[in-house]
C-alpha positions as CSV (number, residue, x, y, z in Angstrom):
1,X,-17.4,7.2,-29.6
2,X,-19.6,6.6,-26.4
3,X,-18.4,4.5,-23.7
4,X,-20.4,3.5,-20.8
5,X,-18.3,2.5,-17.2
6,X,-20.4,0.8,-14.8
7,X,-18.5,0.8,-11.1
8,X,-19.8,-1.4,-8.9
9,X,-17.7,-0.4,-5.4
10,X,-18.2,-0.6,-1.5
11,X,-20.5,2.6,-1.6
12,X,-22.0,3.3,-4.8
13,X,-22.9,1.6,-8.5
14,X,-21.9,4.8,-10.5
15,X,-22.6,4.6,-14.2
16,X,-20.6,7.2,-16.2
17,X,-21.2,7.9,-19.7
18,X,-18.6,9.6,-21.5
19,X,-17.7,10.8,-25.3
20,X,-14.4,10.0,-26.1
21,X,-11.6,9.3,-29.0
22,X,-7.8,8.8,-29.3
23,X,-5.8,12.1,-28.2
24,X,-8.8,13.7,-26.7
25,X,-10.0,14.3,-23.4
26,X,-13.0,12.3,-22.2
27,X,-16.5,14.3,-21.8
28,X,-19.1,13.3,-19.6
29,X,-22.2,12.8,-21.0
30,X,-24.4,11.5,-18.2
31,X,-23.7,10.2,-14.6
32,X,-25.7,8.5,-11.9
33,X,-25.0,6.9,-8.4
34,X,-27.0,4.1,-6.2
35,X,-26.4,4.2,-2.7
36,X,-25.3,0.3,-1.7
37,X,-23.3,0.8,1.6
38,X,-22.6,-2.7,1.1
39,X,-19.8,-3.3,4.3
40,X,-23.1,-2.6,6.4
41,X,-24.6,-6.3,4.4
42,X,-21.9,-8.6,4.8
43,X,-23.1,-11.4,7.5
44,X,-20.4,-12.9,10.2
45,X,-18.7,-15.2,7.2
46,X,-17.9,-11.8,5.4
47,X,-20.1,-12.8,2.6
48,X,-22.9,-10.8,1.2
49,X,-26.5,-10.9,2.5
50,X,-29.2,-11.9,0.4
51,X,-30.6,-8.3,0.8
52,X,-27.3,-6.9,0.0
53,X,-27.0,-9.0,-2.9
54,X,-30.6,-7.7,-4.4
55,X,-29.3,-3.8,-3.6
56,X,-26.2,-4.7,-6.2
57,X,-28.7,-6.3,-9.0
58,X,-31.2,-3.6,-8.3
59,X,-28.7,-1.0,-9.1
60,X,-27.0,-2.5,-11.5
61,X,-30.2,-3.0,-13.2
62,X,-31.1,0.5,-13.3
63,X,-27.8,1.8,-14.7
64,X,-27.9,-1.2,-17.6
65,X,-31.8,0.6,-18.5
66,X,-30.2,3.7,-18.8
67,X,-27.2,2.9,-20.9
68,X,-29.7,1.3,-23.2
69,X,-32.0,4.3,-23.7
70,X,-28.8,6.4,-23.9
71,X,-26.8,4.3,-26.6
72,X,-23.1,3.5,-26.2
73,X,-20.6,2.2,-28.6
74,X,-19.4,-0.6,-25.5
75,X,-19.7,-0.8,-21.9
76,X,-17.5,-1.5,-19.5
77,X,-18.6,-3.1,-16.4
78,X,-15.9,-3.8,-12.9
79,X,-16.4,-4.6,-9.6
80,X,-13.5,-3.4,-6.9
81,X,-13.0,-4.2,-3.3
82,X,-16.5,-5.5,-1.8
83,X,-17.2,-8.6,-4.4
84,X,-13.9,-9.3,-4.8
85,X,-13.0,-9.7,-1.3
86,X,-17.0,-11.2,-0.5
87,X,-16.9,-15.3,1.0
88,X,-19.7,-15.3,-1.8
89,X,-18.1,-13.3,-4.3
90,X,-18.1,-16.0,-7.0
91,X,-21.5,-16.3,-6.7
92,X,-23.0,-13.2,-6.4
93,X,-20.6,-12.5,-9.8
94,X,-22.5,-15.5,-11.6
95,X,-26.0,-14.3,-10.1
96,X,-25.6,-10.3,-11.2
97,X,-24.4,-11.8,-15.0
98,X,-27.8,-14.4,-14.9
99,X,-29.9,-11.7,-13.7
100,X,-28.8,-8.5,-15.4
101,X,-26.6,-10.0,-18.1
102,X,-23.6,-7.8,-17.1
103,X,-20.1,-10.1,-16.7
104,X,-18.7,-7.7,-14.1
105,X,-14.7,-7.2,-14.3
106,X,-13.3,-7.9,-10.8
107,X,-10.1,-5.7,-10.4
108,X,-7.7,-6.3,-7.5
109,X,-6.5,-3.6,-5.3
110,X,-3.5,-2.8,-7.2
111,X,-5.2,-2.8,-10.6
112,X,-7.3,0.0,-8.7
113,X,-4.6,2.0,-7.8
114,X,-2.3,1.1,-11.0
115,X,-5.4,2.3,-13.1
116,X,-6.3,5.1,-11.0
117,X,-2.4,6.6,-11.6
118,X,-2.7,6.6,-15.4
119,X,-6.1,9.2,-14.6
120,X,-4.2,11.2,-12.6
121,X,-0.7,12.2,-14.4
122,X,-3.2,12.2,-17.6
123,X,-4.5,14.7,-15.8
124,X,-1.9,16.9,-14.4
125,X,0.2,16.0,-16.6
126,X,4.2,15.3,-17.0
127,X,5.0,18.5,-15.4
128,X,4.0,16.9,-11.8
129,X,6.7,14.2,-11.9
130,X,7.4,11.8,-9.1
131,X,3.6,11.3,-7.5
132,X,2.4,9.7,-4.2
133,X,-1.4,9.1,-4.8
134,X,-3.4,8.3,-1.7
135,X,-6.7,6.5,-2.5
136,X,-9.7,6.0,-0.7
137,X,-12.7,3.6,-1.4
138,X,-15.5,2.2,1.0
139,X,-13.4,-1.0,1.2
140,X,-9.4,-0.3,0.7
141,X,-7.5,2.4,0.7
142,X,-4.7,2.0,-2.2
143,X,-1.0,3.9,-2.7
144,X,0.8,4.2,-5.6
145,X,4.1,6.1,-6.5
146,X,5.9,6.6,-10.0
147,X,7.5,9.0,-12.2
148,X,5.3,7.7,-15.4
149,X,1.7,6.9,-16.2
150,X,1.7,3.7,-14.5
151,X,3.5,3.3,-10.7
152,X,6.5,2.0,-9.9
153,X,4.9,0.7,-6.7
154,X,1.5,0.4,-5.1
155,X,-0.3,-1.6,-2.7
156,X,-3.8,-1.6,-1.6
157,X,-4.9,-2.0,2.4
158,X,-8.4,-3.0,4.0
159,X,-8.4,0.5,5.7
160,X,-11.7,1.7,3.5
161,X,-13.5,4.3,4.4
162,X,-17.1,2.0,5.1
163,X,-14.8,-1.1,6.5
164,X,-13.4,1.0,9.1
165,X,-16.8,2.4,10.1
166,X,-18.0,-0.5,10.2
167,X,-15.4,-2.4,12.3
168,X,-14.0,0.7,14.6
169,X,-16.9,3.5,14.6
170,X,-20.1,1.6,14.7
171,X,-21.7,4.2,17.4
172,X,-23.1,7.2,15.7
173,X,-21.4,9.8,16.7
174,X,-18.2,7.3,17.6
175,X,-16.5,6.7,20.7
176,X,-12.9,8.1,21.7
177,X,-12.1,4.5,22.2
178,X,-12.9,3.1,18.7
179,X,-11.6,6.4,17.4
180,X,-8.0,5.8,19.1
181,X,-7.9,2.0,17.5
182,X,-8.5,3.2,14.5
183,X,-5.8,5.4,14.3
184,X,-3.7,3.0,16.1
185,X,-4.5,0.4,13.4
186,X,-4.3,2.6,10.8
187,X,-0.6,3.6,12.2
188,X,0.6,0.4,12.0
189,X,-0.7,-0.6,8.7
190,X,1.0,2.3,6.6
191,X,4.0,2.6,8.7
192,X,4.6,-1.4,7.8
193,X,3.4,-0.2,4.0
194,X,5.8,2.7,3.8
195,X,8.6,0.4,5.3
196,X,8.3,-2.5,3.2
197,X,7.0,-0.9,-0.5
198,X,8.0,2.7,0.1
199,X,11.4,2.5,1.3
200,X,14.4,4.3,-0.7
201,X,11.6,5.8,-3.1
202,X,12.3,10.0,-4.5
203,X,10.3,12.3,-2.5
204,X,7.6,12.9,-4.7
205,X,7.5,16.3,-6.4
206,X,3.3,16.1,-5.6
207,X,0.9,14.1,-3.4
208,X,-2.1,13.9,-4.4
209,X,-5.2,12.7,-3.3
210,X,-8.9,11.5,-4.9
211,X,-11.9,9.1,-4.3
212,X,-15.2,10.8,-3.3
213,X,-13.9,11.0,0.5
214,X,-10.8,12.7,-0.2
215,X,-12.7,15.2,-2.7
216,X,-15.5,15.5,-0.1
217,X,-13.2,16.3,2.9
218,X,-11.2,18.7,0.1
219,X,-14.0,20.9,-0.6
220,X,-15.3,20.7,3.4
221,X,-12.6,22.1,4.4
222,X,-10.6,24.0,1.5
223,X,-13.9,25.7,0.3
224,X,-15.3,25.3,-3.4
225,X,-13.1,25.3,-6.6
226,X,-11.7,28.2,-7.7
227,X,-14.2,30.0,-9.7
228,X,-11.6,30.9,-12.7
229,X,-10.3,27.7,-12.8
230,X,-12.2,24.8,-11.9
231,X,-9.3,23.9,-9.6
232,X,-10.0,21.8,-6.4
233,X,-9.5,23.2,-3.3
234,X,-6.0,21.5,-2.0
235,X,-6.1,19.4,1.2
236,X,-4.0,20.5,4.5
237,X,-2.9,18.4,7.5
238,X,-3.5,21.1,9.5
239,X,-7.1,21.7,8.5
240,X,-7.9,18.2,8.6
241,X,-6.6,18.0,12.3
242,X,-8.8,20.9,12.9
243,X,-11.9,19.9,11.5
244,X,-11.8,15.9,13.0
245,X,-13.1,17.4,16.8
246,X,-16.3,18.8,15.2
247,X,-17.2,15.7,12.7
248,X,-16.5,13.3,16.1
249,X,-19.2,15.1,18.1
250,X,-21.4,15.3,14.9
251,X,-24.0,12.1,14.0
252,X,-24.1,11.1,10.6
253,X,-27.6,12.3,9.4
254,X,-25.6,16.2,10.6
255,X,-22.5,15.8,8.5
256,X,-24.5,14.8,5.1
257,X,-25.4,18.9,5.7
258,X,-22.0,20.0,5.6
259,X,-20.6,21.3,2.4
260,X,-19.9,18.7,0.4
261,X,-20.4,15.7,2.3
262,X,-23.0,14.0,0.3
263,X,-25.7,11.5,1.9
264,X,-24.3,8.1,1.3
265,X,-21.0,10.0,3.2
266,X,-22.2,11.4,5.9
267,X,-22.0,8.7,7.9
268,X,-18.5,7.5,7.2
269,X,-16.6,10.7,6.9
270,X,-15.6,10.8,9.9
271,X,-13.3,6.9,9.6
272,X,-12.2,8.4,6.7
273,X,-10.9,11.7,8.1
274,X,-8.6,9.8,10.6
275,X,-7.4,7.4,8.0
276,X,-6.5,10.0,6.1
277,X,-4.5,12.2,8.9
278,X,-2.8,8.8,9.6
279,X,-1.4,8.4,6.4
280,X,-0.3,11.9,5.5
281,X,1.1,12.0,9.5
282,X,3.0,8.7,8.0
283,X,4.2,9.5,4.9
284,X,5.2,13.4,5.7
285,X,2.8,14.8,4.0
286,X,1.2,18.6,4.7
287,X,-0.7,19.4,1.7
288,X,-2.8,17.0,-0.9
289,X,-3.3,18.0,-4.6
290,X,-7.1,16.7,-5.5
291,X,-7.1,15.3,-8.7
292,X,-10.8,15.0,-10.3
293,X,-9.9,11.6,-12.3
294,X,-9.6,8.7,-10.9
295,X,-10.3,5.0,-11.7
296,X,-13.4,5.4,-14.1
297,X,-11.9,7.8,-15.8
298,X,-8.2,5.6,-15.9
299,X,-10.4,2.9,-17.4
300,X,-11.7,5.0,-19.7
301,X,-8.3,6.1,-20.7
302,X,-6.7,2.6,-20.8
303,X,-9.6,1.3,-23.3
304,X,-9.4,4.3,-26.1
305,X,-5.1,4.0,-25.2
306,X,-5.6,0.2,-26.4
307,X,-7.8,1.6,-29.0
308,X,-4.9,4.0,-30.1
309,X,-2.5,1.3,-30.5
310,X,-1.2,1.9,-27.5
311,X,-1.6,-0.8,-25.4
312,X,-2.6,-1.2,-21.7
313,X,-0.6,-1.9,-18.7
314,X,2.6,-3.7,-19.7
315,X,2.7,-5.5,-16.3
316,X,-0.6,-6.1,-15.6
317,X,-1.1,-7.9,-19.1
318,X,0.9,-10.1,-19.0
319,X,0.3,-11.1,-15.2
């Protein structure tokens, strides 16, 4: 069957189109991305400008056009981190399901990283056992850790890779000062999230890492996939630490150039780099395995699972 995900996120409203059945692995049919960048239209309340708003609808518009000309067998349609945590986000919902027709399925941070988990172990598979996944959006930055398909633990923090551009680096290139509270902030909020949710948990046989930033600072600075394989480049600590100097002293319009740091990155790579130091510096960890899948394809997998006679989540359903 075909199956249509619309994700409507901090950053992007990505449509993937995949092919896809009971035991077999999802194949991407067709993909497409509009820029939103939406932390940058949220007024002084924290809700969403009217401009902002018309961006989301506008996009959203587009990628339901193109699911009709392609054809899909259902769509699925969710919203993560900059609706759902929107003054306004109630209404702009009810205005983007009047306007476009699309009821948009508003998942909460730890339905992110919950769903994101079952892409990840489908993808490397049982062999991995314990994982620590480290997360990044434009709005939240989620963790999860388990043994199985779904974690045993996660939790999602405001420590997105657009919200802490936006609040800490708003000079272009940033200042040392809103560099050092970031990291500061940062420190604090996964120390108290290692302490309180992480605490007494096995050392996990693989970290791993995805989310567009992770993947893009991946292949920045571990080079392109291996051409045999198709494996992603793995992450180091020490080649993040390295590279942060040079994306500090570089504008954003510069670091869309770099390999790749796409466009609608560029200028947020650089919060994102120094989130992500502070949680691997926090959590002990030196190297990141980058996982491909993440939450479209989880919710992808959860819908043909249910499908399958498998079921979904068994906590989340019956939250």
């Amino acid at each position: 069957m075909r199956l249509g995900v619309i994700d409507v996120g901090s950053n992007t409203v990505h449509l993937l189109v995949v092919d896809a059945h009971p035991g077999a692995s999802p194949n991407p049919y067709h993909s497409q991305r509009s820029t939103l960048r939406l932390m940058r239209y949220l007024d002084d309340d924290g809700a969403i400008t009217d401009e902002g708003v018309s961006r989301i609808i506008g996009a959203i518009s587009e990628a339901v056009q193109t699911v009709q000309e392609i054809g899909v067998d259902d769509l699925l349609a969710t919203a993560t981190s900059a609706i759902r945590e929107a003054a306004n986000g109630e209404e702009v919902l009810a205005k983007i399901e009047r306007e476009t027709g699309l009821k948009l399925d508003v998942l909460s941070g730890e339905d992110e990283a919950r769903i994101t988990m079952l892409a990840v172990r489908r993808w490397l598979g049982w062999s991995a056992g314990e994982i620590l996944l480290f997360d990044i959006g434009g709005g939240s930055f989620e963790i999860a850790q388990g043994a199985d398909e779904y974690p045993d633990v996660q939790v999602s923090l405001p420590l997105g890779a657009g919200r802490s551009t936006i609040l800490y680096l708003p000079e272009d290139p940033p200042s040392a000062e809103g560099i050092s509270l970031l990291r500061a902030h940062a420190r604090e909020e996964f120390t108290k999230a290692r302490n309180e949710f992480f605490k007494g948990r096995p050392k996990p046989k693989r970290v791993v890492g995805t989310s567009k930033t992770i993947r893009s600072l991946a292949r920045l600075i571990g080079g392109p996939p291996d051409p045999a394989t198709g494996d992603l480049a793995e992450l180091h600590y020490a080649g993040l630490r390295e590279w942060e100097p040079t994306l500090r002293d570089m504008p954003g319009s510069v670091r869309e150039y770099l390999p790749g740091i796409t466009p609608e990155r560029g200028y947020q790579i650089m919060a994102g780099a120094v989130v992500l130091r502070t949680a691997m510096k926090v959590f002990d960890v030196s190297t990141l395995t980058i996982s491909p899948w993440a939450l479209r394809e989880g919710i992808v997998l959860r819908y043909i699972d249910a499908l399958d006679g498998r079921g979904t989540d068994p906590v989340t359903e019956d939250d």
